[in-house]
C-alpha positions as CSV (number, residue, x, y, z in Angstrom):
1,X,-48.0,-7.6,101.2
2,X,-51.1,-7.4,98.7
3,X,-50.5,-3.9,98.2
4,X,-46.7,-4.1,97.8
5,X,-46.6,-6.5,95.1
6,X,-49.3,-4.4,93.4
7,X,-47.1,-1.5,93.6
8,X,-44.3,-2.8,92.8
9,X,-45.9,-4.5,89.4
10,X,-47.3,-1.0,88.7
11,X,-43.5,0.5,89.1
12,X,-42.3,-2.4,86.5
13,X,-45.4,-2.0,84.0
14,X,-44.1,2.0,84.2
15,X,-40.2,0.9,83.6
16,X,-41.2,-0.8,80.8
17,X,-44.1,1.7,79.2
18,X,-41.1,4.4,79.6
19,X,-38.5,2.2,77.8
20,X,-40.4,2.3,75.2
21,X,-40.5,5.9,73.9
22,X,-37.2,6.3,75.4
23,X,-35.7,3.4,73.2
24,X,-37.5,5.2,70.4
25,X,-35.8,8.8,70.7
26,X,-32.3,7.6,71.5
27,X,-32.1,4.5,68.4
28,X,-34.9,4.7,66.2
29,X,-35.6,8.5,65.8
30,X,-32.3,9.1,63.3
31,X,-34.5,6.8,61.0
32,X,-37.6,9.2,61.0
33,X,-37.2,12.1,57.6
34,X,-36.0,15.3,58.7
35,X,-39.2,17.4,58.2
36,X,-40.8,16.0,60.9
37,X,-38.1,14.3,63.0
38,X,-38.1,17.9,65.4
39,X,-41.6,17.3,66.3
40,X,-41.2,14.1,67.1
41,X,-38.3,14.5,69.7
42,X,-40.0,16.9,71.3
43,X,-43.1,14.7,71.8
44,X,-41.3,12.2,72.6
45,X,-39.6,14.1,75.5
46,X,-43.3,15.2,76.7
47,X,-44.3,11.3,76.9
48,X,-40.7,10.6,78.9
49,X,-41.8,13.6,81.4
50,X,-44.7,11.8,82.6
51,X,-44.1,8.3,82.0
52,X,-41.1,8.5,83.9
53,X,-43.2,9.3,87.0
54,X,-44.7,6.1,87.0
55,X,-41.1,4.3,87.0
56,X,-41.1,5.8,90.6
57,X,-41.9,4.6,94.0
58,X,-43.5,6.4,97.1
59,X,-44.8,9.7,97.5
60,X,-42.2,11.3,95.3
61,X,-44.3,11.0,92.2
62,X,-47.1,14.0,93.7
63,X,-44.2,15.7,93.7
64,X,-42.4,14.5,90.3
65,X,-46.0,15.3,88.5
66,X,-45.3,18.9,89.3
67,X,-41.6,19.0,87.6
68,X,-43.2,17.2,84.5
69,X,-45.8,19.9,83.8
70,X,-43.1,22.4,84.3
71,X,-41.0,20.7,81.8
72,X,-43.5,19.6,79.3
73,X,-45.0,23.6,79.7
74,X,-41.6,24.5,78.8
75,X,-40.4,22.2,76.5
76,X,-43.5,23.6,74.0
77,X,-43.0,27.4,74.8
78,X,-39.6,27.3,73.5
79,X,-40.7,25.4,70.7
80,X,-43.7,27.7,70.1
81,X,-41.4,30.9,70.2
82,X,-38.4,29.8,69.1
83,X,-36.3,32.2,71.4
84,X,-32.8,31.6,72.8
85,X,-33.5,32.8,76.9
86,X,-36.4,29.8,76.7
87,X,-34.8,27.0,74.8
88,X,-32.3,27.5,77.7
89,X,-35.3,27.7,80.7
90,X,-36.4,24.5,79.1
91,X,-33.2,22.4,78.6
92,X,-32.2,23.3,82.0
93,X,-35.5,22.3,83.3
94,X,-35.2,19.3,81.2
95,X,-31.7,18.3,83.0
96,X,-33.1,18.7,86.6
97,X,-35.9,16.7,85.7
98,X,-33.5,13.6,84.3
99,X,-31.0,13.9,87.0
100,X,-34.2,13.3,89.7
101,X,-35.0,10.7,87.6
102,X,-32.1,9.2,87.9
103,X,-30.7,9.3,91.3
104,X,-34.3,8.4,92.3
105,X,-34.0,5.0,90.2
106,X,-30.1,4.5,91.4
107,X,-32.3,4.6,94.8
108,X,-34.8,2.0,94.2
109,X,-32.0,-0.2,92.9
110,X,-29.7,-0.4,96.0
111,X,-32.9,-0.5,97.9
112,X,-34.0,-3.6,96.0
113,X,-33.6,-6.9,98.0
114,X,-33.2,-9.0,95.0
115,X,-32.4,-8.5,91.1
116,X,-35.3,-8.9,89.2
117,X,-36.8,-7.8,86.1
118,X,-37.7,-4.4,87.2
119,X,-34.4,-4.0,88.6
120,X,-33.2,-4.8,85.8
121,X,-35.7,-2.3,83.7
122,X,-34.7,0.6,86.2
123,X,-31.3,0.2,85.8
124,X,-31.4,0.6,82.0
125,X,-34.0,3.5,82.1
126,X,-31.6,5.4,84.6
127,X,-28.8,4.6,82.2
128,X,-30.3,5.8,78.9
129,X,-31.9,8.9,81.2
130,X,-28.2,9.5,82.3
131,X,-27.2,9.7,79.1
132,X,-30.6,12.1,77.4
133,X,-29.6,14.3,80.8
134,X,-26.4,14.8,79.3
135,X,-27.7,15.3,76.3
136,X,-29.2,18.5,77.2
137,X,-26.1,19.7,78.8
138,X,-24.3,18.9,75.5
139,X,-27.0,21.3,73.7
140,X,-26.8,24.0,76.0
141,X,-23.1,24.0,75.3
142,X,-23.6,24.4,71.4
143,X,-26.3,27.6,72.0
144,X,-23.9,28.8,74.7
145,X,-20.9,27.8,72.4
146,X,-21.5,26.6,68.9
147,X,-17.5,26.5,68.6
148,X,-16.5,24.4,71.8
149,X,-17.5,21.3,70.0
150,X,-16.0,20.4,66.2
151,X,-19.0,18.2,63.7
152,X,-16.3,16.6,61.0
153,X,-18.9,15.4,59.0
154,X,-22.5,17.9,59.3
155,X,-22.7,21.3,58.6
156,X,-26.4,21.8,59.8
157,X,-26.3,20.2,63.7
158,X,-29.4,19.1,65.2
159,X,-30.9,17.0,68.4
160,X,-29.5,13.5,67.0
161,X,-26.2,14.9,67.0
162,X,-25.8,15.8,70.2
163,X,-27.4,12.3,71.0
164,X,-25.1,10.4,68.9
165,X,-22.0,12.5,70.9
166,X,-23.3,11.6,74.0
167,X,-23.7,8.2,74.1
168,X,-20.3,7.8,72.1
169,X,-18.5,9.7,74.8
170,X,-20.6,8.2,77.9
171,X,-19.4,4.5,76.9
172,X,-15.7,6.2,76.2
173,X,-16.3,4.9,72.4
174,X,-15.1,7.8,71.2
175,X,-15.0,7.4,67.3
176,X,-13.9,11.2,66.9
177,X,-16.2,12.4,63.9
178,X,-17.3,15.3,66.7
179,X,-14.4,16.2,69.4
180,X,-14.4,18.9,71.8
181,X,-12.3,21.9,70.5
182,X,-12.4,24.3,73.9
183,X,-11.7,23.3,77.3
184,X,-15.1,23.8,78.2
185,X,-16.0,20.9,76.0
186,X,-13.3,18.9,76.9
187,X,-14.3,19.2,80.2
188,X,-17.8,18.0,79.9
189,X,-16.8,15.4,78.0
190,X,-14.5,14.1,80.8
191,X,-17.5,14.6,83.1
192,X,-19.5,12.4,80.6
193,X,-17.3,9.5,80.2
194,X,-16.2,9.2,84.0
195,X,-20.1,9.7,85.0
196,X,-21.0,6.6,82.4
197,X,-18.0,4.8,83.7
198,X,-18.8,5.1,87.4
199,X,-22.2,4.4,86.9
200,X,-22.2,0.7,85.1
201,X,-19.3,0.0,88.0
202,X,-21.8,0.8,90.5
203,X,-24.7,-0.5,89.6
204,X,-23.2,-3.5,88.1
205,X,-21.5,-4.0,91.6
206,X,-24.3,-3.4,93.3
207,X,-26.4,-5.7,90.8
208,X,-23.9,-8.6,90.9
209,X,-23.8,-8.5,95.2
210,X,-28.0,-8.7,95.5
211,X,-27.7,-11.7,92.9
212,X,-24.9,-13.3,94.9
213,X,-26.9,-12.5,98.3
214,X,-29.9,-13.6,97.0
215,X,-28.9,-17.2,95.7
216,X,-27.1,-17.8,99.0
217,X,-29.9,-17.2,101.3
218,X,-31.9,-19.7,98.8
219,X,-29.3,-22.2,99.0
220,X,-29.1,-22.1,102.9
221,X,-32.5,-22.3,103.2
């Protein structure tokens, strides 16, 4: 029981610590200058890799650690060289890494016997994950594609943009200063907004029925 609780404080101190920086790229970065904001994402990004590990439970993490250093190794080659073949080997890398991340949090949260404030924390780290996951498939698309998405408004496109179109489309806000143009961008966007969608009506569900549960086993008791 001693060591549970310890754990299980560990995992919410780690939810939190990865909030954080996490919070930071996705709101706060747009306000950084330009010369250095680059940089910065991709530091941020190696802080997410291994942080994220620690929002984790059980003996995935030995295994986690390894995809981190892959991703963090890659994340600064690309940036290093500057060469089209690795800014793809490290964005891919970058979305398996996220999409672990976050069916392994979806995991501890319908596992969870009650809602508390590190299921709480889990769920909005696996939602903001969900959405930098996306992210990277969203620039993939523009190196792959620079023409299957339209920027009304910015000539020069960089890392925030993509940010700003994926959390626009993933809550289906939609406020159409970038829209797809091709049907291959029309087609991620669809998988965007139905993958946010489905997401907050799980979770949510599964959120609200361990609350309910929860307060009716205190109540009979």
């Amino acid at each position: 029981m001693l060591n549970l609780k310890k754990n299980n404080s560990e995992v919410k101190i780690g939810n939190i610590m990865l909030l954080i920086p996490t919070f930071t790229l996705i709101f706060l970065m747009p306000l950084f200058p330009e010369v250095i904001r680059h940089a910065s994402n991709n530091v941020l990004f190696s802080i997410i890799f291994f942080l994220a590990i620690f929002s984790l439970k059980g003996k995935i993490k030995k295994k986690m650690l390894v995809i981190a250093i892959f991703a963090f190794v890659t994340e600064w080659v690309a940036e290093i060289f500057t060469m089209d073949f690795l800014y793809y080997a490290s964005s891919f890398v970058n979305v398996i890494f996220f999409q672990i991340i976050v069916i392994r949090l979806i995991i501890q949260i319908a596992r969870s016997k009650e809602v508390n404030a590190s299921v709480i924390l889990e769920s909005v780290n696996a939602y903001l994950l969900l959405g930098l996951m996306f992210t990277m498939v969203v620039a993939i698309l523009h190196l792959y594609n620079s023409e299957a998405l339209g920027f009304i408004y910015t000539q020069e496109v960089d890392f925030q943009d993509f940010i700003y179109y994926t959390f626009v489309t993933i809550t289906t806000l939609g406020y159409g200063d970038i829209t797809p143009k091709q049907s291959i961008g029309q087609s991620l966007s669809i998988l965007i907004s139905v993958s946010g969608q489905l997401y907050m009506a799980i979770i949510v569900a599964m959120l609200v029925g361990k609350f309910a549960a929860s307060n009716s086993k205190s109540n009979n008791s």
